[in-house]
Each structure stands twice: as structure tokens, then as C-alpha cells.
C-alpha positions in Angstrom: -30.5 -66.9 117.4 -29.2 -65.7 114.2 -28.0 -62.0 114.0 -30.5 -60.8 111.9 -33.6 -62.4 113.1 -32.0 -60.2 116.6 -31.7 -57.0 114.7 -34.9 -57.0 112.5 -36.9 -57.6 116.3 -35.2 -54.6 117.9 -36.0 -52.5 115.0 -39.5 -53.5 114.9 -39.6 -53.0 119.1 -38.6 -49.3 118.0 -34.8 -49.7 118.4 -32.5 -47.4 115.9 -29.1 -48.0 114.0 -26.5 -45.8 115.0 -23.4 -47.4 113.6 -20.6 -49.7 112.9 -18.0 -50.6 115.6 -14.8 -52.2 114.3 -16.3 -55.7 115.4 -19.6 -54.5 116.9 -23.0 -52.9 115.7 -24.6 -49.9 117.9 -28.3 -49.9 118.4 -29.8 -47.2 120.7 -33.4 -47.0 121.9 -34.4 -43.4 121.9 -37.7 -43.8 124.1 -35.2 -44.9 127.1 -32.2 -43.7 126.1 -30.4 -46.8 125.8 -27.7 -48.2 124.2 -25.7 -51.7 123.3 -23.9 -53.2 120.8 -24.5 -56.6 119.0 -21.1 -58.6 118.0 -20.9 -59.0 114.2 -21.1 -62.8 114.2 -24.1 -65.2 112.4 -25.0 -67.0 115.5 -25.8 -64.8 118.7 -26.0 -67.2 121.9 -29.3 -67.1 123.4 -28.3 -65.6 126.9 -26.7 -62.8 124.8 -29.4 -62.2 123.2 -31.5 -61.9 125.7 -28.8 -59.6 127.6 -28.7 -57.4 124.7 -32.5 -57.1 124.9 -32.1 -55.7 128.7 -29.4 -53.3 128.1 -32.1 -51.7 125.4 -35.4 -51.9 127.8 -37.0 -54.1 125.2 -38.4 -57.9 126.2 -37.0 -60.7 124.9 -38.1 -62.1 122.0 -39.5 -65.8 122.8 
């Protein structure tokens, strides 16, 4: 999955920016009060993806 087809969905499933990591962005999800960080690379693997999408509370995007 490409990394910004990952972000735009969490921001759309009401996920917020909080900011850059030396390698790493921080998204939190202020409804839960979750957080996790997505690697600044193109590509995201699948199972991270998905992962990424459980550490926020959100369901994986299909």
C-alpha cells in the first residue's frame, strides 16, 4: 500500500497529524486516544498497514 493512500484513509477515519519523527510520522486518534507512527517510506507492507490501523482503533482499509 502506498504511504499516502495509508495516510489520506486515517485522516478520513478521523485520525490527526501530530508530527514528524526523525524517520517516522505520528498520527493520533483523539476519539480513543491512540497513537502510532507510520515509517517514512513509499511502499508500506500490507501487514503493517494493517497493524498501524489497530494501534489507532480504526479498521483496515480493504
Amino acid at each position: 500500500m502506498k504511504r499516502k493512500e495509508l495516510i489520506r484513509y486515517l485522516l478520513q477515519m478521523g485520525c490527526v497529524f501530530i508530527r514528524e519523527g526523525g524517520s517516522h510520522s505520528v498520527f493520533f486518534n483523539p476519539e480513543l486516544r491512540l497513537t502510532s507512527t507510520i515509517p517514512r517510506h513509499t511502499e508500506v507492507n500490507d501487514w503493517l498497514a494493517k497493524k498501524i490501523c489497530k494501534d489507532l482503533g480504526v479498521s483496515p482499509k480493504k
